[in-house]
C-alpha positions in Angstrom: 0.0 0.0 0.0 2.8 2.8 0.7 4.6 1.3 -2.7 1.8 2.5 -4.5 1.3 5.4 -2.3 4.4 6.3 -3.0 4.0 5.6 -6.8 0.9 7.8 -6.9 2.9 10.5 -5.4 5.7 10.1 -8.1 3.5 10.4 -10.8 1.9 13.4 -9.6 4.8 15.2 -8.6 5.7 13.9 -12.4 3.1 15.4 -14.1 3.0 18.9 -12.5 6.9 19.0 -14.0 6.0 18.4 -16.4 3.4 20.9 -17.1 5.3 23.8 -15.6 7.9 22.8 -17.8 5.7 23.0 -20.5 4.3 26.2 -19.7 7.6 27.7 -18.8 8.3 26.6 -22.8 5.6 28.7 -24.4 6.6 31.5 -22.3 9.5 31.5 -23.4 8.8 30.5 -27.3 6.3 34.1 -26.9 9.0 35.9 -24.8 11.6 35.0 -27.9 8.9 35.9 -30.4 8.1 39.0 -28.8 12.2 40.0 -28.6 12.1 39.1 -32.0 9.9 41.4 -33.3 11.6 44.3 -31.4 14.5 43.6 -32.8 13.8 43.2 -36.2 11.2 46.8 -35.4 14.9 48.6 -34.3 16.6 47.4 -37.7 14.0 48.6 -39.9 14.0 51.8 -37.9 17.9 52.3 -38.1 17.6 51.2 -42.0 15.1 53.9 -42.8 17.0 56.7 -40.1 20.0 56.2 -42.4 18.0 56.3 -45.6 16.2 59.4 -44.8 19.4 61.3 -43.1 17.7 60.7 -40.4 14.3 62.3 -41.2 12.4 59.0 -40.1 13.4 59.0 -36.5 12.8 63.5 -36.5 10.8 64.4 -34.2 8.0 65.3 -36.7 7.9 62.4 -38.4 7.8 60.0 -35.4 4.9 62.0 -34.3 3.5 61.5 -37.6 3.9 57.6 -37.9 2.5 57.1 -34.2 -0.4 58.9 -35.4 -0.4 56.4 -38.8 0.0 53.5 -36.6 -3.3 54.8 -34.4 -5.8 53.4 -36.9 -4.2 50.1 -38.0 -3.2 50.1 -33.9 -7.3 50.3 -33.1 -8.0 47.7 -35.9 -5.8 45.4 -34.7 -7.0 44.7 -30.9 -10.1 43.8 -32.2 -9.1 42.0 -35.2 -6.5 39.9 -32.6 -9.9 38.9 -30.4 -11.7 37.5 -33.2 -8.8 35.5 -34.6 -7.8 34.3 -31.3 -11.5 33.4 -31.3 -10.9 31.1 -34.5 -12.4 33.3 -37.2 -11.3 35.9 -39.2 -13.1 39.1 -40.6 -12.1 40.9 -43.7 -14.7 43.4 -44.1 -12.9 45.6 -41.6 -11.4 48.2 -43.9 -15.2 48.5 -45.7 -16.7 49.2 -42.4 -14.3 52.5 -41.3 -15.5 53.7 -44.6 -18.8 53.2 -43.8 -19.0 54.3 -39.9 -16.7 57.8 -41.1 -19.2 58.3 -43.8 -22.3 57.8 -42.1 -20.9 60.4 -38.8 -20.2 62.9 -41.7 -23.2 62.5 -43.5 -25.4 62.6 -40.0 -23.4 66.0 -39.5 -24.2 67.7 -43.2 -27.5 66.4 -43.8 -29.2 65.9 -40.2 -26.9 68.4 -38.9 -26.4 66.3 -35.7 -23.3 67.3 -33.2 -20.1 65.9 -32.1 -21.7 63.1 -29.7 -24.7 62.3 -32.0 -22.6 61.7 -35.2 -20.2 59.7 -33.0 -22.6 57.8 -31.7 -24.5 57.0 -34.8 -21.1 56.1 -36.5 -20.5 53.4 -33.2 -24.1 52.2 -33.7 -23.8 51.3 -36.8 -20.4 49.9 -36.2 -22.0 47.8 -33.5 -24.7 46.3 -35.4 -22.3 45.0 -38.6 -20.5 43.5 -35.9 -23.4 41.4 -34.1 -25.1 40.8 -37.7 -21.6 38.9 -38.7 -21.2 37.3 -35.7 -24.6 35.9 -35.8 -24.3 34.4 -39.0 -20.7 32.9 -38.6 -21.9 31.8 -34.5 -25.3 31.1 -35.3 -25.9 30.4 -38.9 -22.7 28.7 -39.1 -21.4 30.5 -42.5 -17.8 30.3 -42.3 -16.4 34.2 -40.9 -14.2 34.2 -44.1 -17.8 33.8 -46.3 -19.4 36.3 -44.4 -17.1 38.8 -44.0 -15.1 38.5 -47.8 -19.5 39.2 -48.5 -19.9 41.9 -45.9 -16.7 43.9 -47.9 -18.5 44.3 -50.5 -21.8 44.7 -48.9 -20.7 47.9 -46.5 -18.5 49.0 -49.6 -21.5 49.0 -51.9 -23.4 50.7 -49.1 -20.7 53.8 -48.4 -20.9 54.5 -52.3 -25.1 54.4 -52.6 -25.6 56.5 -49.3 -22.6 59.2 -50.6 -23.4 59.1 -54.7 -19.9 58.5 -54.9 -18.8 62.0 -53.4 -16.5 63.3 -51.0 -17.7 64.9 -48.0 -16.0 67.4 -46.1 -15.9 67.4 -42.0 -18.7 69.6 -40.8 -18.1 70.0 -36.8 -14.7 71.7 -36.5 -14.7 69.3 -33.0 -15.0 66.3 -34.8 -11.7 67.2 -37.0 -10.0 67.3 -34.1 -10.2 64.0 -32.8 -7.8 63.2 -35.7 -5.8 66.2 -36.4 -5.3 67.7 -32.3 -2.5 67.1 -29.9 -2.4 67.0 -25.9 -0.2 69.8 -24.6 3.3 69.2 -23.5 2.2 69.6 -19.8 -0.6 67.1 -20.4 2.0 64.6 -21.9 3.5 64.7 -18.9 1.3 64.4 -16.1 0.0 61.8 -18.3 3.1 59.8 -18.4 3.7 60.3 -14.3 0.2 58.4 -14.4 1.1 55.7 -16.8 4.8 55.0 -14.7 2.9 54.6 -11.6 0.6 52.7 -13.3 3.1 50.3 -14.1 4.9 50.2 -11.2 0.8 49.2 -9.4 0.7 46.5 -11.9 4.1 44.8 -11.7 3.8 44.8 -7.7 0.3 43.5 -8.2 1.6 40.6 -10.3 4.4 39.9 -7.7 2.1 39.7 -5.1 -0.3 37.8 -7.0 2.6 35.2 -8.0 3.3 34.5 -4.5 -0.3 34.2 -3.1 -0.1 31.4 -5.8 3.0 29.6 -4.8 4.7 30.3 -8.5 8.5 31.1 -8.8 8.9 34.5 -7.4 11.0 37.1 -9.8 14.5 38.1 -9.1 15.2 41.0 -7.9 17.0 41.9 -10.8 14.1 40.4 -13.1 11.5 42.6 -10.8 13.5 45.6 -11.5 13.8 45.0 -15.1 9.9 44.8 -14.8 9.6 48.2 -14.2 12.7 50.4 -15.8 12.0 48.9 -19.2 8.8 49.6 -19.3 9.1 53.1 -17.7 12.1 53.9 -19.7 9.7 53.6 -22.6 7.0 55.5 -21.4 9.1 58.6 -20.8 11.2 58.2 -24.0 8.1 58.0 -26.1 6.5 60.9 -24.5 9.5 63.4 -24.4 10.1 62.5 -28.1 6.3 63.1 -29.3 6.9 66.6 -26.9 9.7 67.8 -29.5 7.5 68.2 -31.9 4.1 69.2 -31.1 2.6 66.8 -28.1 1.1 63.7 -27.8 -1.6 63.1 -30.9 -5.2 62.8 -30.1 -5.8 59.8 -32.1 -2.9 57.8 -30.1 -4.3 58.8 -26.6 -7.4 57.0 -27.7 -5.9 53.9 -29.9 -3.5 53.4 -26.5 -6.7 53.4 -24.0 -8.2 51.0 -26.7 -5.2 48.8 -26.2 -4.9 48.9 -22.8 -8.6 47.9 -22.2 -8.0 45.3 -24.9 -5.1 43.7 -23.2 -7.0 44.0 -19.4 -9.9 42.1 -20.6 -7.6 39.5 -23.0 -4.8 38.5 -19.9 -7.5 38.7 -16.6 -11.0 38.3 -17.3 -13.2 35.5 -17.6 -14.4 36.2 -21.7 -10.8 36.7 -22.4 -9.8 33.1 -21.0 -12.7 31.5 -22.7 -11.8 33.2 -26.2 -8.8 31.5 -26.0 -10.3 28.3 -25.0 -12.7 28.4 -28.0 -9.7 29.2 -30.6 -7.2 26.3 -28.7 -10.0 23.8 -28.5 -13.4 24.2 -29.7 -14.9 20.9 -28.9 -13.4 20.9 -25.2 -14.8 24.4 -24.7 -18.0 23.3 -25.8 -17.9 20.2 -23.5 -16.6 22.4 -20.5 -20.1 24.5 -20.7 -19.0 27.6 -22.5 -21.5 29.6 -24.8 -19.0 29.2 -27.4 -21.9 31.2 -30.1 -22.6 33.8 -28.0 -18.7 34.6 -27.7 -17.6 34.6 -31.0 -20.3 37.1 -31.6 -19.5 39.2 -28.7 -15.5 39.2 -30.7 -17.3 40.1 -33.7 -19.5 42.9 -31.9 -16.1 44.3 -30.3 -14.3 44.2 -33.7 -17.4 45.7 -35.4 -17.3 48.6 -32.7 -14.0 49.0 -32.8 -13.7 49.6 -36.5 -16.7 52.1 -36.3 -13.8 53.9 -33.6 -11.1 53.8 -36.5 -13.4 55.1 -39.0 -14.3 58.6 -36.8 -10.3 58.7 -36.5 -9.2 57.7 -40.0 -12.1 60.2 -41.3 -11.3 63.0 -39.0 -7.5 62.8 -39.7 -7.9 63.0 -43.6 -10.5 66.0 -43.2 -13.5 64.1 -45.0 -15.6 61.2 -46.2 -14.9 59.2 -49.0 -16.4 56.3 -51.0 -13.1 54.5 -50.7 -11.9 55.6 -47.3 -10.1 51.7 -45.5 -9.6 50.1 -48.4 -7.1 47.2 -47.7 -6.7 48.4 -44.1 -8.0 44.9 -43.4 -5.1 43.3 -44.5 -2.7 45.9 -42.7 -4.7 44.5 -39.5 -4.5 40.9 -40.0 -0.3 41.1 -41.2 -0.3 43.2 -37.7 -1.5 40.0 -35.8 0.1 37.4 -37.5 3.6 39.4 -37.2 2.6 40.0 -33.4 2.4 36.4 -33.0 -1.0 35.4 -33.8 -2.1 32.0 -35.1 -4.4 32.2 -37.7 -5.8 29.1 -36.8 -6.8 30.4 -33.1 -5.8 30.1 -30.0 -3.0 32.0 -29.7 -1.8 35.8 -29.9 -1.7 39.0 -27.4 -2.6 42.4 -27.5 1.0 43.6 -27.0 2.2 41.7 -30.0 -0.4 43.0 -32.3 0.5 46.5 -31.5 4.0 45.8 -31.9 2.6 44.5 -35.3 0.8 47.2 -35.9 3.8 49.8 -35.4 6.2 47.0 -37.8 3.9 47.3 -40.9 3.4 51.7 -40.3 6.9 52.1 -40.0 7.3 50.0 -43.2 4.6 52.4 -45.0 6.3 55.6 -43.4 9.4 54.7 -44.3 8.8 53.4 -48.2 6.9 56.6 -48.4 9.7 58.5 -47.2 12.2 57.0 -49.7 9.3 57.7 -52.5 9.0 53.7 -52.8 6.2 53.3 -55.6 3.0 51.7 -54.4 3.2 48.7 -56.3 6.5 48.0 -54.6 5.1 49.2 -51.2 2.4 45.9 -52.1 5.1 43.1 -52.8 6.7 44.2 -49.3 3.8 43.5 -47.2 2.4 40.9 -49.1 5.6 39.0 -48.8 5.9 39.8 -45.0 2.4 38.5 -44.5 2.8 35.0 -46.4 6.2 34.7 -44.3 4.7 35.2 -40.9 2.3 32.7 -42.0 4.7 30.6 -43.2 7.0 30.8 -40.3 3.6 30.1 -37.7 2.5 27.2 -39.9 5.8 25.4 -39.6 5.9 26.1 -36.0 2.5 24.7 -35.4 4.2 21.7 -37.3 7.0 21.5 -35.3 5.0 21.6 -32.2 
């Protein structure tokens, strides 16, 4: 009886090696994935800096390509959810056209405000997402059916309500969201707020860890924690104060993130969206609404695009009938470089941004060097198939 107490115990004690050993392998597989992408971020950043004479890395221009990466950066965290979720939605780029045109026409025909053309544009955002997600969760169309149909759809929609026209901004206030700048005392108070932010969350975290019994940081490794972080915080918002202060349209795409990567890393629908892309069938067995989730992702991405349409159409000063085109596929290459598998399951927040920020800096740059567009398309259409490539083989490998 003790032999096989003893036995039992050996197994066990077997077992939970072996799936902290596990787990301590995926952090570190996304640890090295995530160093990767910084590095090979810095590289195309010192490339273009010596290319440009150092124009690219100017104060002015960084300011300008944060504010680029803002929409694709807002696009992204949604787009992240639904593919960790196991779908994919391609009709993105069709609904910022939509939502910006709608707010502007709601402004020059209804002559509506600042909150009730924002609002309409997020309504409408909101319903496109739930009527998607209802017919991939629901109706069971496969999201790449629905969505490739819903391009079209929201695209053919923008060009009936506007006859094809342009549309200027009406509300001076609404231009601003896109166009305006916090002050360079703002900037800063705001980045006191964001260090001490960080330093709440990594104590948090360390506290949390040892409540839980997991391996407690180093002290160099808890330092680390919080200088990296906070040395990036203050770098980024001194250098978007040598220019002109920190853009509008970042303050919201990084409160966007922020709430994206909260809800993704430490609530319940986060967990489960990740449960659903890993493992369908288990999630299903283990009780969750699997249907009523992927819609929600879909209703988020949906409302979330309407937010990157009032940005993209207030930066540009007006409404047009082909306003996002292909920003869908900017958004997906941002996920996939970030780390995300198209086949669900996997991907973060953080990684998408990072993403995000890669395939801007790639535009800012080509643009700055007067690449033509056609050579601007083989770029990122190559990067694409190569983080797909790269993920597929990994999955392999695995």
């Amino acid at each position: 009886m003790t032999e096989r107490c003893i036995a039992t115990d050996i197994k066990t004690q077997a077992h939970r090696t072996g799936v902290v050993n596990k787990a301590r392998s995926k952090l570190s597989s996304r640890a090295l994935r995530a160093y990767g992408l910084i590095a090979a971020l810095i590289i195309v950043w010192v490339i273009f800096a010596a290319l440009t004479d150092g124009i690219f890395l100017s104060p002015r221009n960084f300011s300008n390509l944060i504010r680029q990466t803002a929409v694709t950066g807002i696009l992204s965290v949604g787009m992240v959810v639904v593919i960790i979720a196991g779908q994919i939605d391609l009709s993105v780029g069709s609904i910022v056209g939509l939502t910006g045109m709608v707010a502007v026409l709601a402004q020059t025909s209804l002559h509506w405000g600042l909150a009730g053309s924002l609002l309409f544009g997020l309504l409408i955002g909101l319903v496109i997402g739930v009527i998607q997600g209802a017919l991939t969760a629901y109706a069971r169309i496969p999201a790449f059916i629905v969505t490739i149909g819903g391009l079209l759809v929201w695209r053919g929609a923008t060009k009936g309500i506007s006859g094809g026209n342009t549309y200027p901004i009406a509300v001076r206030s609404f231009k601003a969201l896109g166009q305006s700048y916090l002050s360079p005392t703002s900037g800063i108070l705001l980045m006191i707020v964001a260090v001490l932010g960080t330093i709440w969350l990594v104590l948090r975290e360390h506290r949390s860890r040892g409540l839980h019994g997991l391996p407690q940081w180093s002290p160099f490794g808890f330092l680390l924690r919080i200088t990296a972080p906070s040395v990036l915080i203050v770098g980024f918002v001194l250098a978007l104060n040598e220019y002109a202060g920190i853009p509008v349209p970042v303050i919201i795409f990084l409160s966007v993130a922020c709430a994206g990567a909260f809800v993704m890393r430490h609530t319940v629908p986060g967990r489960y969206l990740y449960a659903i892309g890993g493992n369908p069938e288990a999630a299903r067995l283990s009780g969750i609404n699997s249907q009523a989730y992927i819609m929600g992702s879909f209703a988020a991405l949906g409302v979330l695009s309407a937010v990157a349409g009032m940005i993209y159409t207030a930066r540009v000063g007006s409404a047009s009938p082909d306003a996002g085109t292909l920003l869908e596929l900017d958004a997906i290459a941002a996920c996939v470089i970030g780390g995300a598998s198209l086949m669900g399951g996997r991907g973060t927040v953080i990684g998408a941004l990072l993403g995000a920020l890669f395939m801007a800096s790639l535009d800012n740059g080509m643009s700055l060097r007067n690449v033509s567009d056609y050579i601007q398309d083989i770029v990122k259409g190559a990067i694409l198939v190569t983080a797909v490539g790269l993920d597929t083989m990994g999955r392999r490998r695995n």
